[in-house]
N, C-alpha and C positions, 0 to 999 in steps of 0.2 A: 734809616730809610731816607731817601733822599726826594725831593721837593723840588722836582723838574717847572720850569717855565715853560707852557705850552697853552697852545688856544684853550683848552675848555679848562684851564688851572681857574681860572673863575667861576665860571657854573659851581665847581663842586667845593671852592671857599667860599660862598657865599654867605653861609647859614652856621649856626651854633653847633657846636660837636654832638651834644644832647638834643639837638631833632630828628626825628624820624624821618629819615629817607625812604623807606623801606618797606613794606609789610608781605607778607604774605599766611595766608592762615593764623597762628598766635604767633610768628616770629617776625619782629624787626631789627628794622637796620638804622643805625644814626649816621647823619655824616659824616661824625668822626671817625667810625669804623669804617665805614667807604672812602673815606680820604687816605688811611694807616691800611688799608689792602689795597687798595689799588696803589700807594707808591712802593710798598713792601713786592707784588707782584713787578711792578716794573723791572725793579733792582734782581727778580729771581730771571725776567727774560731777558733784561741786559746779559748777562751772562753765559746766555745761549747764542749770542752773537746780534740779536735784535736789535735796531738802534736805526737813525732815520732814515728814509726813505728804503726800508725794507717790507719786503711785499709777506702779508700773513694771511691766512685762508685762516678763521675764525669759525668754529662749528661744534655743534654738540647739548648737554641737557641746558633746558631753561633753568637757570638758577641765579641768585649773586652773584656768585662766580664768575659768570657768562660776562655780565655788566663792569664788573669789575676789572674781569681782565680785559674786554673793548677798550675803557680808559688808560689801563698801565698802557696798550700797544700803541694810544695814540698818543700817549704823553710820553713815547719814545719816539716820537714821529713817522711809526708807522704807517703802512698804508694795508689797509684794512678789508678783507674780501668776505665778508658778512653772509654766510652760507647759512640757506634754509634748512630745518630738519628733512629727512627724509619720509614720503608718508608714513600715517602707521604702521602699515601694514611690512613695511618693509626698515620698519625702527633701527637695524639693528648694521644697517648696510653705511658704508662712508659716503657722501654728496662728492661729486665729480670736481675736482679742485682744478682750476686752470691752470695749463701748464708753467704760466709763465710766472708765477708764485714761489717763493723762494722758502719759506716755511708753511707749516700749518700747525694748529692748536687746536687739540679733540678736548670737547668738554666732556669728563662721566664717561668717558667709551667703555667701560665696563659695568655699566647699568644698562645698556641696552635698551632705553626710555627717554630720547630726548624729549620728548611730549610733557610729561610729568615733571612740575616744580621740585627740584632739590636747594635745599639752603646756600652747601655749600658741594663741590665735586673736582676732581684729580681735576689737575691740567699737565697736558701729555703734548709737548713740543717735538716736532721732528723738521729736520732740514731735507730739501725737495734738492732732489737734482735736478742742473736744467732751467731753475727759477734767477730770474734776475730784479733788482734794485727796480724802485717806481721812476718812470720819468717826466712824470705829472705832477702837480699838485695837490692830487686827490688822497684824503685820509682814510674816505669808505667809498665802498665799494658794494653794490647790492645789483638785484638782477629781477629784471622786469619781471611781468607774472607767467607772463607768455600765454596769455589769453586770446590773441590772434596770429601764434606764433611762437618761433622759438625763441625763448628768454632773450634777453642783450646783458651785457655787465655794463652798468651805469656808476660811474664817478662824480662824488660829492667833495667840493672843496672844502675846509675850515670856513672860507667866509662864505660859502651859500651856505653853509648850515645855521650858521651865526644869523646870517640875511633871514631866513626862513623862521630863527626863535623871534626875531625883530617883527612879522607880521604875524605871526602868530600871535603874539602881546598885543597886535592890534585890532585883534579881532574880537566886535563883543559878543561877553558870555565865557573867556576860557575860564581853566581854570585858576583862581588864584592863592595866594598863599596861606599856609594852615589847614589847606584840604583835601580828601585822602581821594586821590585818582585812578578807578581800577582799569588799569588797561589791560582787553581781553585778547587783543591783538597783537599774534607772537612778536617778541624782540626783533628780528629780523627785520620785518616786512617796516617801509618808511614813515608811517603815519603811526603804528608804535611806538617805535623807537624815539623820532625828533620831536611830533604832536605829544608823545605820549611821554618818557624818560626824561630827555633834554629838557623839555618844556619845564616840568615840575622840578625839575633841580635848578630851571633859570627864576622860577617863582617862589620856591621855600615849598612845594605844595610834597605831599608823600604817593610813591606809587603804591596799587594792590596791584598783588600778579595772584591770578588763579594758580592752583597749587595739578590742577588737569587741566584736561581738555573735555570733560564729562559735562554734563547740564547741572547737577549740582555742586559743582566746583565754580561755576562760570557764575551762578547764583548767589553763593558763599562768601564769593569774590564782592560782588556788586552790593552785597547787603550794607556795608556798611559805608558804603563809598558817594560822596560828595556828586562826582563826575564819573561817568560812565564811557567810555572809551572801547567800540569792536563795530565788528562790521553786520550785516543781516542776518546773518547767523544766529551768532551769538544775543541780537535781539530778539532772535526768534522767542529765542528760549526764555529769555529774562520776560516777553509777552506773557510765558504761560505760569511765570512764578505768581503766586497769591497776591493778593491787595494787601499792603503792608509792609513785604518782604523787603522792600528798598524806601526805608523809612527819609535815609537822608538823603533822598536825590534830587539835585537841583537842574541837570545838564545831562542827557544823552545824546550821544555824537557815532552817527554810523558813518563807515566809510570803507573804502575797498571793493565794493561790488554795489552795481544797482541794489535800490532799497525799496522792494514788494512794498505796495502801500497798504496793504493787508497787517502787515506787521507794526506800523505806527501806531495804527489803529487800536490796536488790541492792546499794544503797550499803553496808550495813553488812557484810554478806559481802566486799566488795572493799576497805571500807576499814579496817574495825574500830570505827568512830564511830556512833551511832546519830542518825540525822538528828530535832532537836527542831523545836517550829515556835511565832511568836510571833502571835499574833490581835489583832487591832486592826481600827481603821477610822480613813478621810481624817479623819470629823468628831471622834474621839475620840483618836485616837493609840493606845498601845496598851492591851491589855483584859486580857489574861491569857497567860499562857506557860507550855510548860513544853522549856525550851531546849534540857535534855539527853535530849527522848525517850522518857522512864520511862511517858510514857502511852500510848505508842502512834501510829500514825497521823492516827486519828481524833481522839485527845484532843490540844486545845490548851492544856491547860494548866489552872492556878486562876488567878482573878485575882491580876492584882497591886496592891500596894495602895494605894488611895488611889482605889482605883475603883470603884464602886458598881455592882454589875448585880442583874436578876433576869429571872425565865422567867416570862412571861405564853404559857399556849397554848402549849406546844412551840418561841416566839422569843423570843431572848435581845434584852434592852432595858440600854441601859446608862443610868446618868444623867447628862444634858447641863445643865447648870442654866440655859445661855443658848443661843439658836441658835448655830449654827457656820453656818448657812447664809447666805452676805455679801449677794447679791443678793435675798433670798428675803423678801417683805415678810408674807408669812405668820403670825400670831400664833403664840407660843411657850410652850403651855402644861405645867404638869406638869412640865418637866425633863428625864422621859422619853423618849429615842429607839430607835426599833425597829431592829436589825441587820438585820432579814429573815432571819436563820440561824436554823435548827430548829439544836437544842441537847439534850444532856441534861446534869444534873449529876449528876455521881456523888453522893451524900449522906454517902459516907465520905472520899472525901478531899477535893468540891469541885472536883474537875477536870471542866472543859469536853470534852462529843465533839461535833464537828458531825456532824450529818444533812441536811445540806443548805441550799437555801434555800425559802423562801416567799414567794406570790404572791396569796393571797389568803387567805377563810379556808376553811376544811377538815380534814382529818383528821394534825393535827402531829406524830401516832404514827409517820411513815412515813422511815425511813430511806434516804434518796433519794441518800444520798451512795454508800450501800451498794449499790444498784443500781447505779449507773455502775460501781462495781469489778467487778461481773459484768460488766456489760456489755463494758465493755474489757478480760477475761479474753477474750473468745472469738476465735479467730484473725482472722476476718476484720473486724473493726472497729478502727479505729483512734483514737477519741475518744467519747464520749457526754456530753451532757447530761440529765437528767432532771430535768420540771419536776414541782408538785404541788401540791394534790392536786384532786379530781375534776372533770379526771377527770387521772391519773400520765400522761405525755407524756413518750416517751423520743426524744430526739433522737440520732443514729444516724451517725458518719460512717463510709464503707466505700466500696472501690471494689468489692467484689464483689456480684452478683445475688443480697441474703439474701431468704431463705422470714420471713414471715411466722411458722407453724407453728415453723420452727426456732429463732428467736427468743423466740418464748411458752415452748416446752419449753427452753430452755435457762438462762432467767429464776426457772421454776419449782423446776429441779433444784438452783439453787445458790443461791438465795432463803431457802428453806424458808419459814418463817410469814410473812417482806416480802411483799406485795402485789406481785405482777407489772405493770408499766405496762398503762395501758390500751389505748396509742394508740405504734406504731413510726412516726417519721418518716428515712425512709432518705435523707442526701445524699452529697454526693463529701466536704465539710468543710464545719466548723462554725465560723460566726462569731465572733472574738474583738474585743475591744476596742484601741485603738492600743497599749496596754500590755501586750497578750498573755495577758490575760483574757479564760475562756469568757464569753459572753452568755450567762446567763438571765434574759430578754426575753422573754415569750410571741410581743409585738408585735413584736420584730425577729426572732426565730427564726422571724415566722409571713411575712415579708415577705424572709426571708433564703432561703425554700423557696417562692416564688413568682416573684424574679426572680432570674435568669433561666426564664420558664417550663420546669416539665420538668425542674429541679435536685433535684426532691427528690419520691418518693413514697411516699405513707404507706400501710405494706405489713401493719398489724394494726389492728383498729377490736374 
């Protein structure tokens, strides 16, 4: 087997043969079995013609495997196009590989379950016609959530990832070495991956991967685990696990979607840990934290450093010096990139709160996050989005027959000075993205309440 020099040759030398890397359910992994697969696998894709700056589309079951082969392609100097699974519902279907991709790599495609943790699973190589050599820099390659839109492929250098372990180390509270890190938040998605993988192999620390995607899988996971690693979801559920259940937790860390304050809550009554949450984006990695809590729900933190932001208009803009966007021939001016999140900064300590997102321009005073907290306070809804501003659009899911009237007065009562929506749109549920992000999307949310006709009526004007 052969012992390539490559950027993250260090991450996975760092640590003794005999440490856990690894766990999932009763099975681990040492680094030295991850160090002896991942260059064994390099030496099987060399062979297939891979070698540097070759473009790979990456997809298939969460497994070692998965992990493993990500490092042999980048320690052949590939470049790396990190495909999400496909919903469940549609498990068994191939993700839309860009054309310009010169291979792709199916994890498991004959389990038909990318969802579900396998230890180990086939790798199934095929060459793309039509795919050409990278002409960038970039080693990965991932794709926004497309939560105001349609996804972007976003390109990560070697040293913005590097850059990104270096504030991450600088941030107090992560976690460090010796301790078992469950992360709930698939491999794909960026704050997984570099927060979560990278992170614990740049510190000695061991990941847990859920072996589902079920509630007690996600629980199973976290029981034993030091540091807690997923987004609202996944807290949901660890909220409703027993007193007890997460004996060793020191750190919970949400991130990927706004964080219902309803949920800390009930977590930190049952567990004793106060759920912190880290902010970022695909194109920036991450923006600010505050890991252990101290700000609240709403606050995500202060930056961290080495990252430049500021508030134009009520949206937080960070600066990008070069596109992150790979496909995108669009000129690159300023540096400049807009979050779309309405923001405030505290002025005394520099902690971020979001207030939601933005879609165009309007009134950025409007605490839009703080409405959906009313709104999913009331018994018979089960989810809301609201968009903004003019005119405020509260998207509504519920199986019950709401009043209109009831709705406006009940917005009004636990609002105070927030602006009431303008417009109730009522359906059975609300569109998320294959990641299990809400859509706010005027355009899919307005096409998500016309098909099927009769899925959604709008019950206040």
């Amino acid at each position: 087997m052969t012992q390539r020099p490559w950027w993250g040759a260090d991450l996975l030398g760092r640590h003794a043969d005999d440490t856990v890397w690894a766990r999932a359910a009763d099975r681990e992994v040492t680094f030295g079995r991850l160090r002896r697969e991942t260059a064994w696998l390099a030496d099987v894709l060399e062979q297939y013609g891979i070698r540097a700056h070759s473009t790979v589309a990456l997809y298939g079951t969460t497994s070692f495997t998965q992990l493993w082969t990500l490092f042999a392609l980048w320690s052949l100097g590939a470049q790396v196009v990190l495909m999400e699974p496909p919903p469940v519902r549609r498990s068994r279907e191939v993700p839309p590989v860009p054309q310009r991709v010169q291979f792709s790599v199916s994890l498991g495609e004959g389990l038909g379950r990318p969802h579900d943790f396998v230890d180990e699973c086939e790798v199934l190589v095929r060459r793309r016609a039509g795919g050409g050599p990278s002409l960038s820099e970039h080693c990965l390659v991932q794709f926004s959530s497309g939560t105001t839109g349609r996804p972007k492929a976003v390109g990560r250098s070697p040293r913005s990832l590097l850059a990104e372990l270096d504030r991450l180390a600088a941030v107090e509270g992560v976690a460090r070495h010796g301790e078992r890190v469950a992360v709930l938040e698939p491999l794909t998605r960026s704050f997984g991956l570099i927060g979560g993988v990278l992170h614990v192999l740049a510190v000695g620390a061991s990941v847990v991967l859920p072996v589902a995607r079920t509630a007690a899988a996600t629980v199973r996971a976290a029981a034993d685990a030091h540091v807690v690693l997923g987004n609202p979801h996944h807290f949901d559920r660890l909220a409703r696990a027993e007193p007890g259940e997460l004996p060793r937790l020191r750190l919970a860390v949400s991130s990927g979607d706004a964080l219902p304050p309803e949920i800390p809550a009930v977590f930190r009554a049952r567990h004793g840990v106060r759920v912190g949450q880290a902010y970022g984006t695909t194109e920036t990695g991450i923006v600010a934290a505050d890991l252990t809590g101290r700000f609240g729900p709403a606050g995500v933190g202060v930056t961290v450093p080495g990252v430049r932001t500021r508030v134009v208009g009520g949206v937080l803009e960070v600066h990008v010096p070069e596109s992150p966007y790979l496909y995108d021939d669009t000129p690159w001016t300023g540096g400049w990139m807009s979050t779309r999140d309405l923001v405030t900064r505290d002025p005394r300590t520099g902690a971020l709160r979001l207030r939601g997102r933005v879609q165009g321009v309007g009134d950025a005073s409007v605490d839009l996050l703080r409405i959906e907290s009313v709104l999913r306070a009331h018994r018979h809804i089960t989810d809301a989005v609201v968009l903004g501003v003019g005119p405020i659009e509260a998207h509504v899911a519920s199986s019950a027959e709401l009043d209109g009237d009831e709705l406006r007065s009940w917005c009004r009562r636990f609002l105070g000075g927030t602006p009431a929506p303008d417009r109730y749109h009522l359906l059975r549920e609300l569109p998320r993205t294959a990641g299990g992000k809400a859509v706010r999307d005027r355009g899919v949310l307005r096409r998500h309440r016309t098909h099927p006709p009769g899925a959604c009526r709008c019950i206040s004007w």
